[in-house]
N, C-alpha and C positions, 0 to 999 in steps of 0.2 A: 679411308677414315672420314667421316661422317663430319665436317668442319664446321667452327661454332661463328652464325651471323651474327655482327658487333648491332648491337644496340646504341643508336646515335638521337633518337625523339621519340618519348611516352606520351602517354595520353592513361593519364589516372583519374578516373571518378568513382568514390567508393563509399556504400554505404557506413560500412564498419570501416572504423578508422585504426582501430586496433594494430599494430606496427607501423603504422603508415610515416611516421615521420622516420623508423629505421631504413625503411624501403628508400624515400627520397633522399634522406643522405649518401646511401649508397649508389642512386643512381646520378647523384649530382657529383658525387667522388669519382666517378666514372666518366664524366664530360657529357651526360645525357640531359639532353634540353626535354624541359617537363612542361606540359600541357595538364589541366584541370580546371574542372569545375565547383562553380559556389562554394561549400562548405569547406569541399578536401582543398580548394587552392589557397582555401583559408587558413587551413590548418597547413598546411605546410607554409606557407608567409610566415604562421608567427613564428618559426621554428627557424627560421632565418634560411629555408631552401628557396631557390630563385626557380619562381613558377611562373609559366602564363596563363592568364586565361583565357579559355575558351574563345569567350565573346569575341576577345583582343584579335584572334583567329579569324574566326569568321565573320567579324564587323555589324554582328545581330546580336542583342543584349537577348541575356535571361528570362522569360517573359512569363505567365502564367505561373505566379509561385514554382517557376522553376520545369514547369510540364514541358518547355520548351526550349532546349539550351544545345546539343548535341546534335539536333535531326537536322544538318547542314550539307551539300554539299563539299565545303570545305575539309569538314572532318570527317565525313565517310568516302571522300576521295581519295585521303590519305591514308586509310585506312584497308581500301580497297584494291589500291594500286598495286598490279604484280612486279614486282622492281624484279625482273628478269624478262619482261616486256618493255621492249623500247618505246612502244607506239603510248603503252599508261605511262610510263616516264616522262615524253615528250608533252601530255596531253598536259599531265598537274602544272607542267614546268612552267608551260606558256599562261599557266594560270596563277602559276605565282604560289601554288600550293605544294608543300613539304612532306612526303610520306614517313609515318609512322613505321616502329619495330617494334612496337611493345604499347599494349594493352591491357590495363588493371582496372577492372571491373568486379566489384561486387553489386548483386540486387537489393533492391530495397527487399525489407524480412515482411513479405505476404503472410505464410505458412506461419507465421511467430505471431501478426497482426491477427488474422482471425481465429488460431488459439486464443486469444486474449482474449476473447471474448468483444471485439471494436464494434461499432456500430458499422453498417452499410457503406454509408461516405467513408469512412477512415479507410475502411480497408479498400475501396475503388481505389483513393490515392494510393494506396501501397502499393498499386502495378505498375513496375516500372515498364517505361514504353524506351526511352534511350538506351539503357543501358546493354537489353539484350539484344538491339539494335546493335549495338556495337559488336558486345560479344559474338553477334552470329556473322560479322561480316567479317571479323578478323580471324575469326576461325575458318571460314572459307577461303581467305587468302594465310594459311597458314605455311603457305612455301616462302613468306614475307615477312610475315608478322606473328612474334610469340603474345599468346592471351591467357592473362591472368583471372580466372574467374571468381575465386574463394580463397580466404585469409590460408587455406591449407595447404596451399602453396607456396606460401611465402617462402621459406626454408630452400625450397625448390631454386626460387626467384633471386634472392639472395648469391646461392650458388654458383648461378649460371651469371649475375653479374658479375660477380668476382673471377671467375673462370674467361669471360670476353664475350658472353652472348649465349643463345640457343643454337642446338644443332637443328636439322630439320625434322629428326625422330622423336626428339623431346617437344618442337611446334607442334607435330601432327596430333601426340597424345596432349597436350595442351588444349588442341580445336576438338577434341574426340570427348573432353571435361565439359567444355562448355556447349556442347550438343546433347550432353546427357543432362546438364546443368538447365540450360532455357525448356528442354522438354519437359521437367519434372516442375518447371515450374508454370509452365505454360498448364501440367497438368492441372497442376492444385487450385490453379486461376477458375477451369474449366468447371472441374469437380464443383468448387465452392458456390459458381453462380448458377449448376441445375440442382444442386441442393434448395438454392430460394426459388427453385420455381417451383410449379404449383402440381407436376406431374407424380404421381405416388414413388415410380423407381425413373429413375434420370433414363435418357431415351440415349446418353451417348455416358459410357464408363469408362472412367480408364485411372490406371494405377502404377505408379513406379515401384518397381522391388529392384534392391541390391541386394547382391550377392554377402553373405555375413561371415561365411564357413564352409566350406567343401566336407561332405561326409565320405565314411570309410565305404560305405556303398547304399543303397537301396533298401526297399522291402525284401530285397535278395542279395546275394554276392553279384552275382551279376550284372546288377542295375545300379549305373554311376548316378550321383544324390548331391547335392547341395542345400543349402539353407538361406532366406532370403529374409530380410525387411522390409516393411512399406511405411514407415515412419511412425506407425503406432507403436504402443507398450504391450509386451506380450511373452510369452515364451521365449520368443528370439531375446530378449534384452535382459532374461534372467540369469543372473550370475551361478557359472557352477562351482561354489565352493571347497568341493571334495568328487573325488571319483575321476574316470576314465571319460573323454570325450561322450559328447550325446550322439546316438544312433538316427536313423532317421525314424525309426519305430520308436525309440525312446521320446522324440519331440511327438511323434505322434497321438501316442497312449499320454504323456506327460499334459498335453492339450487337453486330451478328454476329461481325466482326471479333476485340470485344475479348476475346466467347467462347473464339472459336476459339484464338485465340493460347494464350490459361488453360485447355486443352485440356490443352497440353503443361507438363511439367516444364522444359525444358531449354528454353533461348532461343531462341523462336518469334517468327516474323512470322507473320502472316492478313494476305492483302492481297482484298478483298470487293467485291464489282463487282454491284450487285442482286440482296444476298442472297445471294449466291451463290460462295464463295473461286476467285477464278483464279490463288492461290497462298500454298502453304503448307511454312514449313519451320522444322526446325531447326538449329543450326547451332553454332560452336565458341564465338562470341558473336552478339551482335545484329546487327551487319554482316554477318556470313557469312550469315545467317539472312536476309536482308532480299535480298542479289543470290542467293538460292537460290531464293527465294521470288517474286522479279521475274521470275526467267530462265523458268519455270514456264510462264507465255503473259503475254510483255510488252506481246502486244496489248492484251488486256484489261484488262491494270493499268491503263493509261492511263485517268486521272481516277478510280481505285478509293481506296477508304479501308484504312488501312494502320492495324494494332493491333502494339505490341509488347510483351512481357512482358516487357520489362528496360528499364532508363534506356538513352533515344537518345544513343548515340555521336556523336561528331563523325563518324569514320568511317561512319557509318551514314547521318549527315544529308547528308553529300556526296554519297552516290549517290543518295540517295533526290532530292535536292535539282534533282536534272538529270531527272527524271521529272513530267508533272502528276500531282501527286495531290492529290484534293478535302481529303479527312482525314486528319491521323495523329494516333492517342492512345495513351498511352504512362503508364506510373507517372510517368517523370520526363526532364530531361533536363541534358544536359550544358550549360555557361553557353557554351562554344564551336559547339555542336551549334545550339541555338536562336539565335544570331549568324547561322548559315548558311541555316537553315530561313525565318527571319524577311524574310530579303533576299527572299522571293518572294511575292508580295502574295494570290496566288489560291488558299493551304494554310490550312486550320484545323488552328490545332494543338492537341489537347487534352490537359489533363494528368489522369489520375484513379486513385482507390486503385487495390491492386489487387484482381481480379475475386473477389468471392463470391458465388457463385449461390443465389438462392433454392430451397428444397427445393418450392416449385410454380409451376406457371403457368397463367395464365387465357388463353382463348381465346373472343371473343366468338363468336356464331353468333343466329341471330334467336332470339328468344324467348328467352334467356336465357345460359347462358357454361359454358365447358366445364372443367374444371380436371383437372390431372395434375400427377403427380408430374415436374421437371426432370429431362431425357434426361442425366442425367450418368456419366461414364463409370467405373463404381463396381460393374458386373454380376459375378457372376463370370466369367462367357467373357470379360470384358475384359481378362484377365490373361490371357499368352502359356501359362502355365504348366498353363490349364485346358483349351489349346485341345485339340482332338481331330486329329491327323495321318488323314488317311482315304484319301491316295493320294500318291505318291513319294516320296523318302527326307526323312528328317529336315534343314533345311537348316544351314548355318553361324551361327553367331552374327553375322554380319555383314550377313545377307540377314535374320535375325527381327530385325531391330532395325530394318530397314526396315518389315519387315513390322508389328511393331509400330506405329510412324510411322502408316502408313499406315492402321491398322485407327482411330486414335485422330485423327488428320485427317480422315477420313469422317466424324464424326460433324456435321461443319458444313456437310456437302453438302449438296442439298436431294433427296429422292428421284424416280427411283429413280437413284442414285448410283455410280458405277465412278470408281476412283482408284488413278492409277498411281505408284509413287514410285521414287526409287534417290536412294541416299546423303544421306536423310535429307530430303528435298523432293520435295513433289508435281511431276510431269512434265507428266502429264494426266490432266484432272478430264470427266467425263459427269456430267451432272447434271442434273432439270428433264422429265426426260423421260416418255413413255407406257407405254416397254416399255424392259427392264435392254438388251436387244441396240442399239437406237438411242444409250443410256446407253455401251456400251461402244464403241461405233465413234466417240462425238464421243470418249471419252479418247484412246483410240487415235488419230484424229486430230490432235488437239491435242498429243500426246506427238511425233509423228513417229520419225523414228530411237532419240528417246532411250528408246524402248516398249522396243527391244529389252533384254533383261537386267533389264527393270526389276521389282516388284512389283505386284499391283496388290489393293486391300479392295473390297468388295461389302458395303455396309450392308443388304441384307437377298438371302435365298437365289437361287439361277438358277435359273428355274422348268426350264429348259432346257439341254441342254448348247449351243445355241448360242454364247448372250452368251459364256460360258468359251474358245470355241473360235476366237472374234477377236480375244481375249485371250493366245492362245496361239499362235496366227498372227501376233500381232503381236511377238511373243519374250520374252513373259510369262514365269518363271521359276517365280514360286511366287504363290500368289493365297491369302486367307483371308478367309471369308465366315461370314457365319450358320449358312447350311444349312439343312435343315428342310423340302426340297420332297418331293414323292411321287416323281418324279425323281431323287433325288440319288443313286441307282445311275448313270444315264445320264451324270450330272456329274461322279462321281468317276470312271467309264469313260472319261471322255474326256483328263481329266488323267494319265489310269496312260497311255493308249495316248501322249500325247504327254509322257511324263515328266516333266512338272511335278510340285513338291508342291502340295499342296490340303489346306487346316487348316481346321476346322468350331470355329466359337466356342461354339456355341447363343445366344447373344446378337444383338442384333438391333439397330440405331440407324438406324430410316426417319424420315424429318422432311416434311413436307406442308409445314408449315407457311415 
């Protein structure tokens, strides 16, 4: 059996003081001589717990508002000492120095300081330089000394006082917190100061994820799946209100989705089928938005995951309600709406903020990971205003607004990508494909009659006037694309000859991925 080391001298320095005078009564009920600095020896004095200080230790006062109080000999001797070596026993002895058993350390809140928004200086001060000194020494002699890293312990800490000490299995997973603990923050130290430097994408990257939820499997049965965090707000932190755990296809399409919808300003559904939108639209509200967006190919809704950028209406959850669909997530929803939603056993329904995109993304690949800047729609050809008119007349405010629509709905297709829209929703979507022409005959397909009058975007240029020219066969009206092929005399020749307009963005949104 595994026997518990008695805790006889601490050493507590802690940002968040939060239990902290519970913890010192019970280590002083316990006969445990306590060591601390500045504030916290303060706060435990007033509380009537018998603390030493530091300084009293090591005979060097606090100096530099405090930069300088811990980085001592005295205390990382005792802290270091393997008390099952005679020769470190013998050494502190003759120095008059006391080893520690126990280590209570919290960091100063970096990660909380430059959310706030702090200026430069304030957040320099936030890095603590003692503390994770500490932390990392005591967690290296963990066959010595138990280390308390974070207030989430405490309970833990309590425990094991009242019990007679740590065993060595609960020290080891104790130094194993605070390894995982000083890396994550040594990350965010890192991250935040090639953020201020002057280089477009940081020259060294690095990112912590914890683990949040184990999945039932994979993209397949066979492929064991997890789910991770990395401190932002996202899918991972939306709450699932109703339904069966989330798949890992479910988080995947539920991503796409939620994108897509926060694409648009104005009340948008994404409805997402493998990756892939088989409808999208806007609408006068979310209802309207949601049978615009269905009607779209209601083949392929069936069982697709449904994102909306506005609180689910009652009216909304009724139609959608008479539809399978695996997922819908949503900011929020109405108390009538999720009554109606609820009644059917085979929806997840999610609730989560709304979307902010990270300004990069990784993309793994063998050998190591690929990173860019997030395709978001912020270029200047993204604005109507920049586009370039390069064949038939300028159209009505009622047809660019489709067209708009439709240029900024592409952006969640997968390449190479044709989309056709009218009155504010996608009709038919080509997507996934080899070549833009097989891209534009599934739109075309998929749209059937409603092709004719309608709009349609090209996420990246027609190498060809073909792709254009089934496009306009099928009663295409006005189309806006990238542009930018060695062709594009032949492309805009083909639009003049069948009187369509044809708008050049110089902007580009292909997605592989």
């Amino acid at each position: 059996m595994d026997s518990r080391k008695k805790i006889r001298r601490a050493l507590i320095s802690v940002y968040d003081k939060n239990r902290l005078e519970e913890i010192g009564k019970a280590l002083t009920t316990s006969g445990v001589e306590i060591l601390s600095t500045g504030s916290t020896a303060k706060t435990l004095a007033a509380a009537g717990i018998p603390v030493t200080e530091v300084s009293t230790a090591t005979g060097f006062p606090e100096i530099m508002d405090g930069r300088v109080k811990t980085l001592h000999p005295n205390i990382h001797s005792g802290i270091l000492a393997d008390q099952n070596n005679s020769e470190h026993m013998s050494a502190i002895k003759d120095l008059g120095i006391e080893p520690f058993d126990l280590i209570v350390i919290n960091l100063y809140p970096f990660a909380e300081t430059i959310a706030s928004g702090a200026t430069f200086v304030e957040c320099i001060e936030q890095i603590d330089i003692g503390g994770p000194t500490m932390l990392r020494g005591a967690a290296k002699n963990y066959g010595s000394v138990a280390v308390i890293s974070n207030t989430d312990q405490y309970d833990h800490l309590l425990a094991s006082i009242a019990s007679g000490g740590f065993t060595s299995q609960e020290r080891q997973h104790l130094a194993l917190e605070v390894f995982r603990t000083t890396a994550e923050y040594d990350l965010t130290i890192a991250n935040w100061l090639g953020q201020n430097s002057q280089a477009e994408l940081p020259e060294w990257f690095g990112r912590i994820f914890t683990k949040e939820n184990s999945l039932r499997y994979g993209e397949n049965p066979h492929q064991g799946a997890a789910i991770y965090r990395d401190g932002s707000e996202g899918i991972v932190q939306a709450k699932l209100l109703h339904g069966k755990e989330m798949s890992f296809n479910n988080y995947s399409d539920a991503d796409a989705a939620w994108r897509a919808a926060y694409d648009h300003t104005e009340p948008c559904i994404a409805i997402i089928k493998h990756a892939n939108p088989c409808g999208v639209a806007i609408g006068k509200d979310i209802a309207d938005a949601y049978t615009k967006a269905h009607e779209c190919d209601s083949v392929s809704a069936f069982g697709g995951v449904v994102a909306a950028n506005r609180i689910v209406t009652t009216q909304m959850a009724q139609a959608l309600s008479e539809v399978f669909t695996e997922v819908l997530i949503a900011p929020g929803y109405e108390s009538a709406a999720l009554d109606i939603l609820t009644q059917k056993s085979s929806i997840r329904i999610l609730e989560c903020i709304p979307m902010t995109t990270s300004p990069l993304e990784l993309r793994p690949v063998s050998g190591g990971m690929l990173l860019q800047e997030v395709d978001a729609i912020n270029a200047p050809g993204d604005s109507s205003s920049a586009w370039k008119l390069v064949a038939g007349s300028q159209v009505n405010a009622e047809t660019m607004k489709d067209l708009e629509f439709a240029w900024r709905a592409i952006r969640s297709v997968k390449s190479n990508a044709i989309l056709l829209a009218k009155n504010g929703a996608s009709v038919g979507v080509g997507m996934g494909q080899v070549n833009r022409v097989d891209s534009a005959e599934l739109a075309v397909k998929r749209a059937g009659d409603r092709a004719a009058g309608s709009v349609a975007s090209s996420d990246a240029f027609f190498p060809f006037a073909d792709g254009l020219e089934i496009l306009i066969n099928a009663g295409v009206t006005a189309v806006v694309s990238p542009g930018g092929s060695v062709r594009d005399d032949e492309v805009i020749a083909a639009a003049n000859q069948a009187g369509i307009s044809l708008y050049f963005t110089g902007t580009r949104h292909f997605s592989h991925a």
